[in-house]
TIMARBA-765187 format. One line per 8 residues: their letters; for each residue z, y, x of N, C-alpha, C. Coordinates in pm, 1 decimal. Example, Ala and Ser with C-alpha at 12.3 -4.5 7.8 and 13.67 -1.06 7.14 Angstrom:
TIMARBA-765187
AS	780.0:-569.0:1319.0:780.0:-450.0:1230.0:780.0:-330.0:1320.0 ~ 708.0:-225.0:1285.0:714.0:-106.0:1367.0:787.0:3.0:1290.0
END
This chain:
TIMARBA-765187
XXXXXXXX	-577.5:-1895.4:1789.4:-571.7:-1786.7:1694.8:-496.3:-1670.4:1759.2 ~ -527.6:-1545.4:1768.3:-454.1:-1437.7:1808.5:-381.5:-1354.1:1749.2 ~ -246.8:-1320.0:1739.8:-124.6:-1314.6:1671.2:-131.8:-1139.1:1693.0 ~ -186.8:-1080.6:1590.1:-121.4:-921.1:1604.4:-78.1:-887.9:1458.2 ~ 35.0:-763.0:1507.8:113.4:-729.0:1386.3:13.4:-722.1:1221.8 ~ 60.2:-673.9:1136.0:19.9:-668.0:1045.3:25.2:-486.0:1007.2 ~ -64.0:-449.5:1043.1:-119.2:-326.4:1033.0:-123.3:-240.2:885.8 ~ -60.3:-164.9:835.2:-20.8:-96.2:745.7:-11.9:27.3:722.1
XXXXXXXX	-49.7:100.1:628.7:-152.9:230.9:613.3:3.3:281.7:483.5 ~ 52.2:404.0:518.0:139.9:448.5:378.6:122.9:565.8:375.4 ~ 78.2:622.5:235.4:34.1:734.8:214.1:134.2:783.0:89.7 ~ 227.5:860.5:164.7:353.4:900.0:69.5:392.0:1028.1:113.4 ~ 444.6:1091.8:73.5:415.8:1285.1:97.3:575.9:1288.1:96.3 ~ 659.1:1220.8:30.7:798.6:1236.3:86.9:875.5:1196.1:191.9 ~ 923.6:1259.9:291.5:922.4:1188.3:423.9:1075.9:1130.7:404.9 ~ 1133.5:1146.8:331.5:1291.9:1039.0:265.9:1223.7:950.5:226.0
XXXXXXXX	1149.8:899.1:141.9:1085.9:815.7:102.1:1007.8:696.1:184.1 ~ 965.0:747.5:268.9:920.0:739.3:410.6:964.8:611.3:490.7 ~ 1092.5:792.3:516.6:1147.2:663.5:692.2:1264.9:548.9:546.3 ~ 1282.6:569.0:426.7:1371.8:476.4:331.6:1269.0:346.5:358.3 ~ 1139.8:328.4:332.7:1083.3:229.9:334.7:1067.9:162.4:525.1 ~ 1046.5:256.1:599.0:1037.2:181.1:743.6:1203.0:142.1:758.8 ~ 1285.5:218.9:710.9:1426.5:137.6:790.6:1455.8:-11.4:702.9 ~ 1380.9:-22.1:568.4:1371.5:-144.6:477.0:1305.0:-287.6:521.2
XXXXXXXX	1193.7:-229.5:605.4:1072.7:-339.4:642.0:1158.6:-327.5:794.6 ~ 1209.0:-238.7:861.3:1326.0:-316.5:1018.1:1367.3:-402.4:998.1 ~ 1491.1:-414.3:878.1:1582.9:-531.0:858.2:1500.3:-642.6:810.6 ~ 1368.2:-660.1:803.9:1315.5:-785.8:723.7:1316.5:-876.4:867.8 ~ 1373.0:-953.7:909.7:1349.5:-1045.3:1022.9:1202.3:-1101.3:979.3 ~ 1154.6:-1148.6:1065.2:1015.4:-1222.6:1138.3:885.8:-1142.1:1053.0 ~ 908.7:-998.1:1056.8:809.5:-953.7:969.1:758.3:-804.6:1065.4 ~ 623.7:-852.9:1163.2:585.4:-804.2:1254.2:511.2:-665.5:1193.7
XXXXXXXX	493.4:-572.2:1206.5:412.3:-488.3:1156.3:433.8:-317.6:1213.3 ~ 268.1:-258.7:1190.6:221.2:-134.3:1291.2:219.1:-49.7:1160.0 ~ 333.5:69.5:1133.7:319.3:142.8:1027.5:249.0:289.6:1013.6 ~ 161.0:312.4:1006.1:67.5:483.6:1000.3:105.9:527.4:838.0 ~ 180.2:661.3:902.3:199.0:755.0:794.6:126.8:842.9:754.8 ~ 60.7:890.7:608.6:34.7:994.8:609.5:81.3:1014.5:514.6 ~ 80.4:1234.7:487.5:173.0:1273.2:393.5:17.8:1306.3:264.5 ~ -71.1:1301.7:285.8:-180.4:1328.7:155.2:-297.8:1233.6:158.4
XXXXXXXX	-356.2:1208.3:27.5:-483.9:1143.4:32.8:-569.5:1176.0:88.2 ~ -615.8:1297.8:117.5:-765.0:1347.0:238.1:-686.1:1248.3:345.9 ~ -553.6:1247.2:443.8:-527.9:1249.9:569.9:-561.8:1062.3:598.6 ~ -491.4:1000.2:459.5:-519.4:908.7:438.1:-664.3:815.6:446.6 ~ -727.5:880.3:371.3:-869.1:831.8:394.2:-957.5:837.2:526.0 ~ -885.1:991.6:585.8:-950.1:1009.7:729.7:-858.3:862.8:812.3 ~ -757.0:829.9:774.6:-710.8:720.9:870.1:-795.0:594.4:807.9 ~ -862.4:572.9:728.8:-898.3:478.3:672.3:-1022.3:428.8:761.0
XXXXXXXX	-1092.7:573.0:760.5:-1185.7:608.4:846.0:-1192.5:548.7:1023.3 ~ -1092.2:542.3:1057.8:-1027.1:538.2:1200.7:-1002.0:443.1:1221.0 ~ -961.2:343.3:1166.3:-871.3:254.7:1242.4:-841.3:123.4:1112.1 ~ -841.9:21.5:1152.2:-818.4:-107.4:1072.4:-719.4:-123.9:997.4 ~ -702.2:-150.9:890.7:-578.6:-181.2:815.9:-572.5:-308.0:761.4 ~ -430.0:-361.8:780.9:-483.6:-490.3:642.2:-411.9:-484.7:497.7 ~ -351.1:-362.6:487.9:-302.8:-345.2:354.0:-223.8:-163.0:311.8 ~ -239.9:-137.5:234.0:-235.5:-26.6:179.1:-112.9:54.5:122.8
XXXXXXXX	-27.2:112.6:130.1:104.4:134.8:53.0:93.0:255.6:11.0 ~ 93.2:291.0:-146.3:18.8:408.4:-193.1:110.5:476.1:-322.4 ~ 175.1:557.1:-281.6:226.0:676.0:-412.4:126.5:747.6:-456.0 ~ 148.9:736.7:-610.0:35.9:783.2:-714.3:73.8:955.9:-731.2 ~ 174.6:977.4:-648.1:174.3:1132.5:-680.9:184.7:1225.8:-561.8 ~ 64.1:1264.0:-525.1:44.9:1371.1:-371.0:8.6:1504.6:-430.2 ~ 12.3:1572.0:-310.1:6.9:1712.1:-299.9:-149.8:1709.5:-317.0 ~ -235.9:1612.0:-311.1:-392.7:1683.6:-321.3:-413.4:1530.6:-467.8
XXXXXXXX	-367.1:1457.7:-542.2:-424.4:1391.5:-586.1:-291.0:1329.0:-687.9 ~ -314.4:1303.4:-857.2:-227.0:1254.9:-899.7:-252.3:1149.1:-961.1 ~ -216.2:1034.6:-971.6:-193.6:938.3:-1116.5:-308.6:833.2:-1043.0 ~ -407.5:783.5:-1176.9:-504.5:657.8:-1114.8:-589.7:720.8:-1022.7 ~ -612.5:805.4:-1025.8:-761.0:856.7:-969.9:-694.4:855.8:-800.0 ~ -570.9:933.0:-809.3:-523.9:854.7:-606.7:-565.7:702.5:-611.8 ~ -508.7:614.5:-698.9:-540.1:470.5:-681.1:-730.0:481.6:-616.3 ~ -789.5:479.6:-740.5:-891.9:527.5:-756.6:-1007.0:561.3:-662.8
XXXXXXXX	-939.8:669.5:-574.9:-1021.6:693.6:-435.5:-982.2:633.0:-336.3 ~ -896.5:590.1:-305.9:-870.4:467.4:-157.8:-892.7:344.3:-206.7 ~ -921.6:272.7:-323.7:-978.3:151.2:-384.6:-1130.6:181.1:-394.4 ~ -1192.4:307.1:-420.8:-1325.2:321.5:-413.9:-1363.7:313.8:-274.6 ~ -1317.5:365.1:-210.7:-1362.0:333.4:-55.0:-1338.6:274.2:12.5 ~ -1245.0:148.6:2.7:-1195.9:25.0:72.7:-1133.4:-49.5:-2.7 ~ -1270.5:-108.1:-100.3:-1234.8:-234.3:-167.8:-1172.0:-365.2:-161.4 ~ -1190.2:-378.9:30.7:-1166.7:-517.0:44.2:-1044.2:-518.6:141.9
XXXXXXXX	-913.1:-368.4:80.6:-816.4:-379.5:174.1:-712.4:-345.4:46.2 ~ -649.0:-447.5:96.2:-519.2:-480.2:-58.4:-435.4:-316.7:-76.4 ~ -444.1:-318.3:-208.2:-341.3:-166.7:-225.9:-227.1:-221.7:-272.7 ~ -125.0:-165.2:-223.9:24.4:-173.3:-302.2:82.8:-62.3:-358.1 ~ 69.2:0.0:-477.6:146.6:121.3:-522.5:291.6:122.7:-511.9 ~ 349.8:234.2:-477.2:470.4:282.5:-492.5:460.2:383.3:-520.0 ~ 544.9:394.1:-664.9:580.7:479.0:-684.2:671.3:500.3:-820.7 ~ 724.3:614.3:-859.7:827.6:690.4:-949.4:795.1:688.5:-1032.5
XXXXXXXX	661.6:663.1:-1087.3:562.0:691.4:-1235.2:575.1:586.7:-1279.9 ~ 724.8:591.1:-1332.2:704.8:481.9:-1441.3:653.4:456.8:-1546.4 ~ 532.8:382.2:-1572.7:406.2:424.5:-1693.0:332.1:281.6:-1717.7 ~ 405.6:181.8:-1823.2:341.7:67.7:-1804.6:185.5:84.7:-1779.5 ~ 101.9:187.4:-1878.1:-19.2:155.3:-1895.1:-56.1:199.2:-1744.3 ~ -80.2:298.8:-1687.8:-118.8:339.4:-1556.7:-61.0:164.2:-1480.0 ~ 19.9:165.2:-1468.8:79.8:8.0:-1329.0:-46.3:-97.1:-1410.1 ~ -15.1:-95.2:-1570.2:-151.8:-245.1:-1578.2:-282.4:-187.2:-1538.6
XXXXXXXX	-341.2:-63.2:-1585.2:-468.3:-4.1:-1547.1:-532.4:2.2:-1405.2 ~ -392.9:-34.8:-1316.8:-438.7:-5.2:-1144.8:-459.7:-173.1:-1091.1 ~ -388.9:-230.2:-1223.1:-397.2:-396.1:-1165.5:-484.1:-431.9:-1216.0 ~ -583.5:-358.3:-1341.4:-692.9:-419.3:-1405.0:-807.6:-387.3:-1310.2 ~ -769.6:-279.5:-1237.3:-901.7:-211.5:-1171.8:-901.9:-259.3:-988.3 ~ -802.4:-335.4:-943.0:-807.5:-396.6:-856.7:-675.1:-403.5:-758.9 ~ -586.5:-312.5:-808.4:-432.9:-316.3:-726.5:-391.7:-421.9:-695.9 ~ -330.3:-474.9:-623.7:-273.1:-587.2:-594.9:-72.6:-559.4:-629.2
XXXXXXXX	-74.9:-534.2:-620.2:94.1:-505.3:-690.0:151.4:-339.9:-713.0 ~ 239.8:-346.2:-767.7:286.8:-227.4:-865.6:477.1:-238.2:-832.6 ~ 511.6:-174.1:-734.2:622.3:-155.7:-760.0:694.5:-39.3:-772.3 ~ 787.5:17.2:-871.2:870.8:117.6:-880.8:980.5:149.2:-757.5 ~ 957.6:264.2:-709.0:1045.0:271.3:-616.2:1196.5:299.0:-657.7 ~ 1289.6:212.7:-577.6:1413.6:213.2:-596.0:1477.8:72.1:-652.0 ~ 1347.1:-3.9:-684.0:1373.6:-137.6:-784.0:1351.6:-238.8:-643.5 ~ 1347.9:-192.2:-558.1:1285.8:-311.2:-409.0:1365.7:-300.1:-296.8
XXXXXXXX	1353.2:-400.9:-236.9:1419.7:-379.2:-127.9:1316.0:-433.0:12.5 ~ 1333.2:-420.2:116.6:1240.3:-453.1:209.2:1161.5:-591.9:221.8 ~ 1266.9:-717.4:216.4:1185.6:-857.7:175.2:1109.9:-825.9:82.6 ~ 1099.6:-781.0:-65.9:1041.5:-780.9:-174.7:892.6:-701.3:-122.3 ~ 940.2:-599.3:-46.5:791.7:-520.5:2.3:724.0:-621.0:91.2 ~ 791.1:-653.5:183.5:702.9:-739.7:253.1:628.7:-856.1:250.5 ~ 745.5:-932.9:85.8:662.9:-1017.2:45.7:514.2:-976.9:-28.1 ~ 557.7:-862.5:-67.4:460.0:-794.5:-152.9:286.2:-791.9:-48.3
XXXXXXXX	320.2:-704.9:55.5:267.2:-716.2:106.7:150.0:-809.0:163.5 ~ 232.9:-914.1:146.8:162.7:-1068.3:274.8:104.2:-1093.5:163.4 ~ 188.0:-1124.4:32.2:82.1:-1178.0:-78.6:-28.6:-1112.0:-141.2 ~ -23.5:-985.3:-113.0:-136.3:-924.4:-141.6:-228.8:-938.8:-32.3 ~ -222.3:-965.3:135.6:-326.0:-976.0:180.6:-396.9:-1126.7:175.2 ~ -261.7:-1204.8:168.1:-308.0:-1350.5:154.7:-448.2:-1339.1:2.1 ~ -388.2:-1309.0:-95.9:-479.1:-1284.2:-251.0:-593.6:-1217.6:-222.3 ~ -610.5:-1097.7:-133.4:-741.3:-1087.1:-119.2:-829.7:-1141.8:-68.7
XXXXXXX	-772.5:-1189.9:62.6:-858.9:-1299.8:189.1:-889.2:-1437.9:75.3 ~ -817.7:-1486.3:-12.3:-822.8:-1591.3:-75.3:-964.7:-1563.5:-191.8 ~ -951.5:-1463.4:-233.2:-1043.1:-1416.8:-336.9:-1177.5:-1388.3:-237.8 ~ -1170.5:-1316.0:-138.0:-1311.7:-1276.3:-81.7:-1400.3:-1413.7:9.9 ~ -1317.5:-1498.0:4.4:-1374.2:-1671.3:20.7:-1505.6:-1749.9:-61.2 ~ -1425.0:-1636.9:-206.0:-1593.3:-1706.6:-272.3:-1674.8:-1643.0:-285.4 ~ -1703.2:-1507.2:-195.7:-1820.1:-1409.7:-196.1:-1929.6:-1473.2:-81.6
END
């Protein structure tokens, strides 16, 4: 089996926000991973476009796109790559509406700490690979 990082796509427009989450996922010991930033949803999707991901890290509030409909367009165009929201919008119905429509987790930023993301993470790619087994 061939062992490469775990490849990760974050599309967050605050760059505190940012490098707060990469210095979070450093301290996680044995948790290998290749992080691509972008600051908007167009730049995002063009990386989507480009290059392999195996999971998604997505604030619902950008400079070109707000609320479900960001969910919305990077779940419409890469169904079969786990999304993880982050973000500030604290809004039960929007967090259940993104998990009804295919999100794989919902966390509020500031409520996590780097294990919690990364678990977040693995279990969301593990849940999809597990689910796309019976297609």
């Amino acid at each position: 089996m061939n062992y490469r990082p775990i490849m990760v796509l974050l599309i967050e427009d605050d760059p505190n926000h940012a490098r707060a989450l990469e210095a979070m996922l450093e301290r996680v010991k044995d948790f290998d991973y290749v992080l691509v930033h972008c600051y908007k949803l167009y730049d995002g999707i063009k990386e989507l476009k480009s290059a392999q991901f195996d999971v998604v890290l997505l604030d619902l509030r950008l400079p070109d796109s707000e609320g479900i409909s960001t969910f919305r367009s990077v779940h419409d165009y890469v169904p079969e790559i786990p999304i993880v929201i982050l973000t500030a919008l604290i809004n039960e119905e929007i967090a259940l509406q993104t998990l009804q429509e295919g999100a794989q987790e919902y966390l509020f930023k500031g409520e996590f700490d780097g294990q919690d993301l990364s678990t977040a993470m693995m279990h969301s790619i593990a849940r999809v690979k597990y689910l796309s087994s019976f297609n």
